[in-house]
Backbone as ProteinMPNN parsed JSONL, in Angstrom:
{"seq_chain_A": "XXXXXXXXXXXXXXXXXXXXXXXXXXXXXXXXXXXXXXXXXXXXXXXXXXXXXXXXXXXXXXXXXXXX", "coords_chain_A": {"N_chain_A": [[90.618, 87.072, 135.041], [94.039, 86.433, 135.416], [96.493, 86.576, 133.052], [100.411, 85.414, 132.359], [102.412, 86.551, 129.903], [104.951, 85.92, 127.389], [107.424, 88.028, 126.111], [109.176, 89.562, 123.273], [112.053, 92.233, 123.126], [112.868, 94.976, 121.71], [114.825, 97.369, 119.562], [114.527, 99.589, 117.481], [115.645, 102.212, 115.943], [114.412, 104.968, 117.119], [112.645, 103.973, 118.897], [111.011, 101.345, 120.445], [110.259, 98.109, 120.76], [108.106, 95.734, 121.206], [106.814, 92.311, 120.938], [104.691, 89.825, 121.627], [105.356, 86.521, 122.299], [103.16, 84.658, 122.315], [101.138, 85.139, 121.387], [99.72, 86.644, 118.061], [100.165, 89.785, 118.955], [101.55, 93.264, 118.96], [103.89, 95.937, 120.17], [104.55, 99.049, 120.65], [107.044, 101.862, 121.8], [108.643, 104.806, 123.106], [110.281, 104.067, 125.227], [111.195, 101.443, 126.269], [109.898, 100.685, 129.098], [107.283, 102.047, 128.345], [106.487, 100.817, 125.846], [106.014, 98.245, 126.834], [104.044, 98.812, 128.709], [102.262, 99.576, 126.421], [102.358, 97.217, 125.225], [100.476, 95.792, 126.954], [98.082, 96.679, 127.408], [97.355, 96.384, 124.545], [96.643, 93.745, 124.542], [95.38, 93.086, 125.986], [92.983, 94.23, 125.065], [92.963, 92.643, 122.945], [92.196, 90.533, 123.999], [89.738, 91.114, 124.696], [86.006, 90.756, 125.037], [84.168, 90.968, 122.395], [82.191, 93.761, 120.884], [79.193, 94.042, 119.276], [78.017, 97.564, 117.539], [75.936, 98.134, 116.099], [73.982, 95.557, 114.565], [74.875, 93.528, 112.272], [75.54, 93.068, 108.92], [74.404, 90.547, 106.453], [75.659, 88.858, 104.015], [75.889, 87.023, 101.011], [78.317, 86.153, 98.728], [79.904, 85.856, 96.105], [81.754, 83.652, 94.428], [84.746, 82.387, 91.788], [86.33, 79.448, 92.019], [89.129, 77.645, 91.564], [90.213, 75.54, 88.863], [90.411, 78.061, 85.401]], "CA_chain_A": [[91.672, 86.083, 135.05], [95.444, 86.949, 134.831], [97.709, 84.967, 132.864], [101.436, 85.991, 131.999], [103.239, 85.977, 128.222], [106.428, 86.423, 126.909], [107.663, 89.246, 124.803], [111.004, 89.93, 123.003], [112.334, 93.768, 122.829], [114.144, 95.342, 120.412], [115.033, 99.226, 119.876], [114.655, 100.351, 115.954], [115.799, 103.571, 115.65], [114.236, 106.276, 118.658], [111.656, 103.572, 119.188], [111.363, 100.36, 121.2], [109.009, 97.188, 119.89], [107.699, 94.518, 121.923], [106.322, 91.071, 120.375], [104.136, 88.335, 122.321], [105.444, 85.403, 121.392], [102.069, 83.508, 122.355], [99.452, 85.634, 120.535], [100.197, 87.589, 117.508], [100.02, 90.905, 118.96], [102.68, 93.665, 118.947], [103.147, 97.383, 120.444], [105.664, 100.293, 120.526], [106.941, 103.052, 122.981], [109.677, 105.633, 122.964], [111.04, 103.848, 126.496], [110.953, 99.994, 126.735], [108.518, 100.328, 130.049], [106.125, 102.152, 127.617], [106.395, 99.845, 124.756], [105.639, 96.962, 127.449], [102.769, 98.955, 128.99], [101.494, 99.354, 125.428], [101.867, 95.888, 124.989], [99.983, 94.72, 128.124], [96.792, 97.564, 127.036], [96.723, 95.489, 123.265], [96.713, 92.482, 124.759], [93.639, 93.288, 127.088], [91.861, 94.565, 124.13], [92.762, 91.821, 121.754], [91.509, 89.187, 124.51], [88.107, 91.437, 125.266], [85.094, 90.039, 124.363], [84.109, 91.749, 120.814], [80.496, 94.156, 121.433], [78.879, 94.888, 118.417], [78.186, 98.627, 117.867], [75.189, 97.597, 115.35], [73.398, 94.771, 113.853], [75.583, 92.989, 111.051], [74.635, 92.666, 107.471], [74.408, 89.075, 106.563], [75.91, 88.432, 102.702], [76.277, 86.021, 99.933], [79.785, 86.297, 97.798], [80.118, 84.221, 94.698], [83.411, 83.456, 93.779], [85.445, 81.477, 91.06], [87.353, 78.389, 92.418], [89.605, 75.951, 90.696], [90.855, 75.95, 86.933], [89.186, 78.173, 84.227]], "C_chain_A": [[92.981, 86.772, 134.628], [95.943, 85.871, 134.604], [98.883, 85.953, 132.162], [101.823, 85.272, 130.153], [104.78, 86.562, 128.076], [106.213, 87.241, 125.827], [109.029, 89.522, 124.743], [110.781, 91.378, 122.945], [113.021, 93.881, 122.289], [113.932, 96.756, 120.077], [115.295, 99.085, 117.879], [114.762, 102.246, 115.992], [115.736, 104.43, 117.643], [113.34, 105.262, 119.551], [111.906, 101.753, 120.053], [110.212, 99.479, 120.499], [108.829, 96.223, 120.943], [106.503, 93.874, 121.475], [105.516, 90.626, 121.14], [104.974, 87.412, 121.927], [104.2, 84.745, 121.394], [101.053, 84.019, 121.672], [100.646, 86.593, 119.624], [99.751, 89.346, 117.637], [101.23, 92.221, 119.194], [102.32, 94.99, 119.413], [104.862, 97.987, 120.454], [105.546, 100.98, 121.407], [108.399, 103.722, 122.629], [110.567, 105.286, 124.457], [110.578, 102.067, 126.53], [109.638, 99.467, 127.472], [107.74, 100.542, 129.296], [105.81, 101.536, 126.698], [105.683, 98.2, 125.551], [104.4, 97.435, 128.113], [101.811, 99.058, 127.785], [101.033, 98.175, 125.339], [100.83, 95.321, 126.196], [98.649, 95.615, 127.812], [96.164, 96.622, 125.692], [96.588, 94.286, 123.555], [95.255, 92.412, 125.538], [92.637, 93.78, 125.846], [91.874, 93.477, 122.913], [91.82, 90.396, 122.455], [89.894, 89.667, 125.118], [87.093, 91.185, 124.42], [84.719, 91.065, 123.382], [82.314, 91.976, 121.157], [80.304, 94.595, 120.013], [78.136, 96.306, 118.265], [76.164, 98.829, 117.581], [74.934, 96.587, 114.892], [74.537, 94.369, 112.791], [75.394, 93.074, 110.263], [75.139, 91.079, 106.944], [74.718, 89.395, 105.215], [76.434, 87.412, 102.034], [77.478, 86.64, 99.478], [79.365, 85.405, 97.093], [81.462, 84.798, 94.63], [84.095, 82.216, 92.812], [86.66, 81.13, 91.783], [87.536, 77.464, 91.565], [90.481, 76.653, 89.756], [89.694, 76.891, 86.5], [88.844, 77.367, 83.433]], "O_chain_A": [[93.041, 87.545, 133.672], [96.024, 84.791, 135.189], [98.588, 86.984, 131.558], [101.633, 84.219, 129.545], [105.421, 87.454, 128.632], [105.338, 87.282, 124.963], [109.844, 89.681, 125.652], [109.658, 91.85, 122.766], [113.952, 93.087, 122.148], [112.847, 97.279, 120.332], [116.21, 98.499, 117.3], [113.924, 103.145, 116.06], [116.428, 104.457, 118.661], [113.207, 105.508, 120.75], [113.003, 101.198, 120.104], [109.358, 100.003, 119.784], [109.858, 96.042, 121.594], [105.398, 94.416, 121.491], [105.53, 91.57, 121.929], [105.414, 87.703, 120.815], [104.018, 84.122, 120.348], [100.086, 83.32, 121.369], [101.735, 87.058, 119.962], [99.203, 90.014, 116.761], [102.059, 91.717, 119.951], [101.18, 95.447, 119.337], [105.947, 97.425, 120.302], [104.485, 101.094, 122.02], [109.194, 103.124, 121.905], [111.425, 106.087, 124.831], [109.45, 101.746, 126.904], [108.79, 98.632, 127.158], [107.048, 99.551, 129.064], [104.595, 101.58, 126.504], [105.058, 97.32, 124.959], [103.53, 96.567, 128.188], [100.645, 98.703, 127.955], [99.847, 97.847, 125.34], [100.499, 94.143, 126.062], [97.756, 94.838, 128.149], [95.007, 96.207, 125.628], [96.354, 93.585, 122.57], [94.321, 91.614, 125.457], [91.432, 93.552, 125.952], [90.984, 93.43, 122.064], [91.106, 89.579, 121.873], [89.102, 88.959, 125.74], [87.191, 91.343, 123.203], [85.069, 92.2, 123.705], [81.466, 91.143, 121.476], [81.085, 95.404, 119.512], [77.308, 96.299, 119.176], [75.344, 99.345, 118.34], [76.033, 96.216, 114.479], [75.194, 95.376, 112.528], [74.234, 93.445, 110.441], [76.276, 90.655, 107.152], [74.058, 90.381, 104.887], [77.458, 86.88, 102.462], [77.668, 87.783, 99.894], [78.658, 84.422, 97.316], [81.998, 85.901, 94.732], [83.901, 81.064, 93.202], [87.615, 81.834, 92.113], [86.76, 76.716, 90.97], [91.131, 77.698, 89.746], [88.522, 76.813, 86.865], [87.929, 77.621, 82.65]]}, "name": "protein", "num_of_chains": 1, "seq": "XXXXXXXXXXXXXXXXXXXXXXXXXXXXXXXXXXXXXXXXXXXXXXXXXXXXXXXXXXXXXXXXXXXX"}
């Protein structure tokens, strides 16, 4: 499935930045295009389905909530 997003640009220093606005994901390049092909690579990996490598470990936490 392709779907399009918006992204702002902005130049810090030597470097270029590009935002999403619709997902919080962000990327960098030393040329605008490359900062926007970055961004369109993190965006495909932030929306790919998640493979685990190994098994999980399942755990309890305790934790103090509230007042003491």
């Amino acid at each position: 499935m392709r779907r399009s997003f918006t992204a702002t640009v902005w130049q810090e220093g030597d470097w270029y930045v590009v935002q999403c606005l619709e997902v919080d994901v962000a990327s960098q390049g030393e040329t605008e295009e490359e900062a926007l092909s970055n961004l369109r690579e993190a965006l495909e990996l932030h929306f790919e389905e998640p493979r685990a490598t190994s098994a999980p470990k399942v755990r309890q936490v305790e934790v103090d909530v509230g007042a003491s």
